[in-house]
TORDRENLUM-766808 format. One record per residue: residue number from 1; residue in three letters; y, x, z of N, C-alpha, C in turn. Coordinates in nm, 3 decimals. Each point is the difference from the previous one (the first is absolute). Layout:
N
<site NUM "ALA" <Y X Z> <Y X Z> <Y X Z>> ...
//
This chain:
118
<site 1 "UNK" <10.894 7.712 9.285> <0.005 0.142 -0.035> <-0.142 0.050 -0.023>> <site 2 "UNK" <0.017 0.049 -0.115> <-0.165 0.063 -0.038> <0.036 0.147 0.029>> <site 3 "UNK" <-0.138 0.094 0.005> <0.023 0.121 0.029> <-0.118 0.095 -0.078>> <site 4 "UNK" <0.002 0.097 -0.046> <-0.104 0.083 -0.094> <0.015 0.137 0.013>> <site 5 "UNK" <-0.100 0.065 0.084> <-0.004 0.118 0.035> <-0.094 0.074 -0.116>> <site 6 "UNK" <0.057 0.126 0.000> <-0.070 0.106 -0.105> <-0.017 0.148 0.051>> <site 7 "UNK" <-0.057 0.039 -0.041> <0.003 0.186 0.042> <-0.067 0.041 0.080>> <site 8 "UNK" <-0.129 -0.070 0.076> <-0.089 0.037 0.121> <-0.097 0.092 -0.140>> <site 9 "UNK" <-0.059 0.081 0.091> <-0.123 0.079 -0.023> <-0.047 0.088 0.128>> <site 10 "UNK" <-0.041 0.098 -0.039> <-0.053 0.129 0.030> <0.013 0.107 -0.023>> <site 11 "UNK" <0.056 0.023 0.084> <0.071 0.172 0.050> <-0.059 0.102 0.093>> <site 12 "UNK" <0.048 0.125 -0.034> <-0.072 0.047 0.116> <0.115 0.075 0.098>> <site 13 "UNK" <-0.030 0.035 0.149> <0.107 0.013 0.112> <0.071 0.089 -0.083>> <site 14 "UNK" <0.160 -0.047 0.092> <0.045 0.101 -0.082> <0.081 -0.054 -0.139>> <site 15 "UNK" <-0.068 -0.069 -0.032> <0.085 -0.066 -0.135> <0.104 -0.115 -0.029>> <site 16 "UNK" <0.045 -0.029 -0.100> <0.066 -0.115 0.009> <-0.020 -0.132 -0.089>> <site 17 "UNK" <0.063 -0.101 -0.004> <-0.071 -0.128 -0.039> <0.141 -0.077 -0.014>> <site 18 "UNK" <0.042 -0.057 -0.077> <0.124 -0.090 -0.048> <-0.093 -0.143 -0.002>> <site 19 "UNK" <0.053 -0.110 0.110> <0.002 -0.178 -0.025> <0.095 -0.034 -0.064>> <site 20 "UNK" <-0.046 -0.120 -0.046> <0.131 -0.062 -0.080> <-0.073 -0.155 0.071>> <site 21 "UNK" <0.154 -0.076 0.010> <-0.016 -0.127 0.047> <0.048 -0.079 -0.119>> <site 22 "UNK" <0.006 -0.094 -0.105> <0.108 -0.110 -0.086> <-0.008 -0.096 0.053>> <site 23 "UNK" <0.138 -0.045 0.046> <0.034 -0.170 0.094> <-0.010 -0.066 -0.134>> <site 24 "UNK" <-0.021 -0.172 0.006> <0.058 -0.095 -0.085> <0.034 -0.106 0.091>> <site 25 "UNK" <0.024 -0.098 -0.079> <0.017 -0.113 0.044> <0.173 -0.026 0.061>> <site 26 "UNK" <0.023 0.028 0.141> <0.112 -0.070 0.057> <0.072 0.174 0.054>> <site 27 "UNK" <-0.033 0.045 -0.037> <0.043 0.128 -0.017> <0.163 0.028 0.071>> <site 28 "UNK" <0.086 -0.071 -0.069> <0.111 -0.001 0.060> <0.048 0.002 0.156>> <site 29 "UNK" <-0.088 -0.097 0.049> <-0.004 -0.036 0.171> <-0.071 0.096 0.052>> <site 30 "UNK" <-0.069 0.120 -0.074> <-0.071 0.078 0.122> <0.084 0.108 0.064>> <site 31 "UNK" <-0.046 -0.016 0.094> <0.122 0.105 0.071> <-0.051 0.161 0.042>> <site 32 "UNK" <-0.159 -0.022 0.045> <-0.046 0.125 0.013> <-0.117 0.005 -0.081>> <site 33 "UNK" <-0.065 0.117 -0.031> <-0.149 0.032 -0.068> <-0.068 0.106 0.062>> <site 34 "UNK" <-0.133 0.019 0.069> <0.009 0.077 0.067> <-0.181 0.008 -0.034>> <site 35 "UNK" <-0.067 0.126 0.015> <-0.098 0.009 -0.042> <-0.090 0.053 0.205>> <site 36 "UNK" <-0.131 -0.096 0.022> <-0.074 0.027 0.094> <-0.138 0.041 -0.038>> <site 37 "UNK" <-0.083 0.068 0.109> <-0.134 0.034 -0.066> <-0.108 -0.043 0.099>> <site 38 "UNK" <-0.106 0.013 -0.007> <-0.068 -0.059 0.051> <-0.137 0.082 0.043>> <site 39 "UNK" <-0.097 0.102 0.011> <-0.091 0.082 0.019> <-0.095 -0.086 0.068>> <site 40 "UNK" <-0.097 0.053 -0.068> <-0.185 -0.078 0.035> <-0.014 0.004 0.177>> <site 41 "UNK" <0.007 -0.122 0.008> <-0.001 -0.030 0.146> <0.069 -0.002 0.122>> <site 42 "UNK" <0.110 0.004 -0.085> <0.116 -0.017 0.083> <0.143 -0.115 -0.014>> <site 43 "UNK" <0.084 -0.013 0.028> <0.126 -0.106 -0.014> <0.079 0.063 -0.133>> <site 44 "UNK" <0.050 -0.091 -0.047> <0.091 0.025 -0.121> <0.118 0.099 0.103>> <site 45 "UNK" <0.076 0.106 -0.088> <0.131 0.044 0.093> <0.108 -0.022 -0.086>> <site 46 "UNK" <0.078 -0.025 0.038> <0.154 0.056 -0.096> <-0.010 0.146 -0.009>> <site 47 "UNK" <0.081 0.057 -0.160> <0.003 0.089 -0.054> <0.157 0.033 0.039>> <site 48 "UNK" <0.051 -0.054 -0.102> <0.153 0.015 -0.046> <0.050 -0.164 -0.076>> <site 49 "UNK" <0.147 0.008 0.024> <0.057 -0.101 -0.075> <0.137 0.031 -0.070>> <site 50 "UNK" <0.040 -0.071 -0.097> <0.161 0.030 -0.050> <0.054 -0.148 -0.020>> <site 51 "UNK" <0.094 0.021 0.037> <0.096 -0.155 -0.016> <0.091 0.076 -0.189>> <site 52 "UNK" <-0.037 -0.153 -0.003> <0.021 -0.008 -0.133> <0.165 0.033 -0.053>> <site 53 "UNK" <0.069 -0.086 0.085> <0.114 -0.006 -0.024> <0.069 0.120 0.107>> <site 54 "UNK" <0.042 0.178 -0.041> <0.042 0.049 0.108> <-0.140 0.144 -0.019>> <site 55 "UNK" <-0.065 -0.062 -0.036> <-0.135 0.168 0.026> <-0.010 0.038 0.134>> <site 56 "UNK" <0.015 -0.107 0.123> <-0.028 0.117 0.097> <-0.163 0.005 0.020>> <site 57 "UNK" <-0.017 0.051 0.105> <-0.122 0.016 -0.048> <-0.079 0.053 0.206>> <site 58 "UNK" <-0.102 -0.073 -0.017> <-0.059 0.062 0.130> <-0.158 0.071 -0.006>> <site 59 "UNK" <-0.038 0.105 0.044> <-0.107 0.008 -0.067> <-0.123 0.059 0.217>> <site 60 "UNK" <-0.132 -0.055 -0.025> <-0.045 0.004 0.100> <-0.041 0.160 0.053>> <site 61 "UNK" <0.013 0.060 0.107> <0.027 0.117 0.082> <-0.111 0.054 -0.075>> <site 62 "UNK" <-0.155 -0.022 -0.022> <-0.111 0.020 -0.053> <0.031 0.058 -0.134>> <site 63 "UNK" <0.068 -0.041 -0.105> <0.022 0.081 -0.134> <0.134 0.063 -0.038>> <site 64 "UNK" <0.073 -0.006 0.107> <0.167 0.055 -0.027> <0.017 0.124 -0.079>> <site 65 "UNK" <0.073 0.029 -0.062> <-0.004 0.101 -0.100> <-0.090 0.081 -0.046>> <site 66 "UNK" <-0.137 -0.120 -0.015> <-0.074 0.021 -0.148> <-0.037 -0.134 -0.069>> <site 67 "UNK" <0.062 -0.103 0.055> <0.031 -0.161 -0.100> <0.096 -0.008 0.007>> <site 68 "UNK" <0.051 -0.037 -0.154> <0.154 -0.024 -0.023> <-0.050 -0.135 -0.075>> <site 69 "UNK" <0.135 -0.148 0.020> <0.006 -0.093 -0.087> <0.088 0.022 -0.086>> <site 70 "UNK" <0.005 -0.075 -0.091> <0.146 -0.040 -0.100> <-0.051 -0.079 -0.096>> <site 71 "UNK" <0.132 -0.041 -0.042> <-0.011 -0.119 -0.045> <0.059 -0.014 -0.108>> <site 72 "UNK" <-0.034 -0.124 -0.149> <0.103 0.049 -0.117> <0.018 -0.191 -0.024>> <site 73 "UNK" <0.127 -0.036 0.099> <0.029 -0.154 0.000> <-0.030 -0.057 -0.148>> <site 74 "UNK" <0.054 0.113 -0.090> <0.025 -0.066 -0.166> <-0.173 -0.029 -0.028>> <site 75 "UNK" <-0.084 0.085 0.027> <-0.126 -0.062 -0.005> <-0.089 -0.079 0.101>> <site 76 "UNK" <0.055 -0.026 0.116> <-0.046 -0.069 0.125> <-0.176 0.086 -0.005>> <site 77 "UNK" <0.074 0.080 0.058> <-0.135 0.106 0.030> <0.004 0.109 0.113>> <site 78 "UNK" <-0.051 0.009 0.104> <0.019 0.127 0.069> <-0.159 0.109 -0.029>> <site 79 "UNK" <0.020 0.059 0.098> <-0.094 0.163 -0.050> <-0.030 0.069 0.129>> <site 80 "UNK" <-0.082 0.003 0.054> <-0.042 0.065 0.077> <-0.021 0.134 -0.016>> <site 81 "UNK" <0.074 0.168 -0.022> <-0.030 0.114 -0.006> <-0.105 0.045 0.142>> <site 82 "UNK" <-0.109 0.029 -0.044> <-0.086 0.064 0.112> <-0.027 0.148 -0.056>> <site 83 "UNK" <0.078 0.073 0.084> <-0.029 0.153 0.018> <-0.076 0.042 0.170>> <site 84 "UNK" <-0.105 0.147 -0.075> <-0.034 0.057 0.105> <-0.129 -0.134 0.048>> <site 85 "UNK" <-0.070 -0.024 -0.039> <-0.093 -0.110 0.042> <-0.053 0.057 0.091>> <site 86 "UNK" <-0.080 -0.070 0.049> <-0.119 0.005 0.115> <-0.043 -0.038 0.013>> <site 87 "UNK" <-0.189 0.004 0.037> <-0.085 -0.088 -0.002> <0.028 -0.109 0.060>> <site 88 "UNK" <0.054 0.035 0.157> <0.041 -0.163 0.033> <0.064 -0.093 -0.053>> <site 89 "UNK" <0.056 0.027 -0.119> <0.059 -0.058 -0.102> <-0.084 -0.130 -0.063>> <site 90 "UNK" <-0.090 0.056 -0.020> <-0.081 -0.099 -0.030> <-0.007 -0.142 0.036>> <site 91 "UNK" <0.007 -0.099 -0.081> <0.066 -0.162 -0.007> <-0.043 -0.064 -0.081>> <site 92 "UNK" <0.042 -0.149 0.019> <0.072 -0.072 -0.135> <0.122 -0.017 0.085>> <site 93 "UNK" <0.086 0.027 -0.138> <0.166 0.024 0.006> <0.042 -0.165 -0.065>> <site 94 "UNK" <0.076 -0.074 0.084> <0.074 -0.123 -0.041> <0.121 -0.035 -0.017>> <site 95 "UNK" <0.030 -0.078 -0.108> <0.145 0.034 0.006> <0.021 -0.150 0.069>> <site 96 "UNK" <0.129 -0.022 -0.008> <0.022 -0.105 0.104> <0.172 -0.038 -0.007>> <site 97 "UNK" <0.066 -0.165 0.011> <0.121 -0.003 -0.026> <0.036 -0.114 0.128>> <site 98 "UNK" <0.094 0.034 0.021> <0.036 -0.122 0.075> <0.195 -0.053 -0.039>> <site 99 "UNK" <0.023 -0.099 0.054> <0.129 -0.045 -0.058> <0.104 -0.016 0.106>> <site 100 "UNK" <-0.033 0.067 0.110> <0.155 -0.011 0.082> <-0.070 0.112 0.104>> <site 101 "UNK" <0.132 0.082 0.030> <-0.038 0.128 0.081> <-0.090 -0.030 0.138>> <site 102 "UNK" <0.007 -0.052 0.049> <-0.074 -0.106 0.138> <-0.119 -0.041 -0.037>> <site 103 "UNK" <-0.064 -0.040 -0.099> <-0.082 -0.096 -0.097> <-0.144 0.093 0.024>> <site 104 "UNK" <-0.105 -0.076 0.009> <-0.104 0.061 -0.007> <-0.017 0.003 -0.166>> <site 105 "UNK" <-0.106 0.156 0.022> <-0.055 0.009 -0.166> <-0.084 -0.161 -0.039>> <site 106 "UNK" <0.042 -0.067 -0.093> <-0.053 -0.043 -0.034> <-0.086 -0.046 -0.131>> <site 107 "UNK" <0.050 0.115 -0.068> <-0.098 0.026 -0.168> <-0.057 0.101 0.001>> <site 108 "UNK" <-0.121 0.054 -0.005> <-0.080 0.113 0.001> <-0.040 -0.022 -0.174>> <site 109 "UNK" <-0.050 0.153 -0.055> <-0.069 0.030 -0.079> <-0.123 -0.033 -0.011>> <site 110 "UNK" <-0.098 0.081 -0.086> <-0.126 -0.031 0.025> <-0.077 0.129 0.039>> <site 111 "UNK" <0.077 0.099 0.037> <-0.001 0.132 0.054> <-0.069 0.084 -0.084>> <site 112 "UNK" <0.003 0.113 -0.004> <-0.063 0.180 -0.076> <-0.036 0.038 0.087>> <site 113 "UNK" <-0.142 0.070 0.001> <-0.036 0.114 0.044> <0.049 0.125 -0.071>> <site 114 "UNK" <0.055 0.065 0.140> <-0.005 0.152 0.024> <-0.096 0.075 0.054>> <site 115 "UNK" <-0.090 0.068 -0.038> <-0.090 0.145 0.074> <0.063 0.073 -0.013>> <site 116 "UNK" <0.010 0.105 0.107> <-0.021 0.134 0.009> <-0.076 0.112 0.062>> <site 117 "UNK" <-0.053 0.073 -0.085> <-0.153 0.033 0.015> <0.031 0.163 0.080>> <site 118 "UNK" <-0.048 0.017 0.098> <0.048 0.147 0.045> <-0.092 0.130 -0.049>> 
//
């Protein structure tokens, strides 16, 4: 499974920012896609994820209703909606797939930076 993230830049608080992830490869077998971030000097975190088959979707206590995923199977692509930013926002945003609900992530992107400048 290959993975290709798009849509990082620079924003300022307050604003919003659309990712885009495109899967290839074995596409069929993935079961979840889920995008994590990572901030200068600290541990990668989980963001949010959506299971492919079903849309459910879990997203981490830290961005709850101002990151939304979704997903468009016919293009094996999900989307990270970031509303309402915040500087702590600030990252590289990764997307990430794994192939059985239990399964560690095991395909990462090559990640986007996000700023947000207050």
């Amino acid at each position: 499974v290959q993975l290709v993230e798009s849509g990082g830049g620079l924003v300022q608080a307050g604003g919003s920012l659309r990712l885009s992830c495109a899967a290839s490869g074995r596409t069929l077998d993935i079961y979840n896609m889920g995008w994590f971030r990572q901030a200068p000097g600290k541990e990668r975190e989980f963001v949010v994820q959506v299971a492919l088959s079903g849309g459910s979707t879990y997203t981490a206590d830290s961005v709850k209703g101002r990151f939304t995923i979704s997903r468009d199977n016919n293009k094996n692509t999900v989307y990270l909606q970031m509303n309402s930013l915040k500087p702590e926002d600030t990252a590289v945003y990764y997307c990430a797939a794994r192939l059985g609900r239990f399964s560690p992530y095991n395909y990462w992107g090559q990640g986007t930076q996000v700023t947000v400048s207050s």
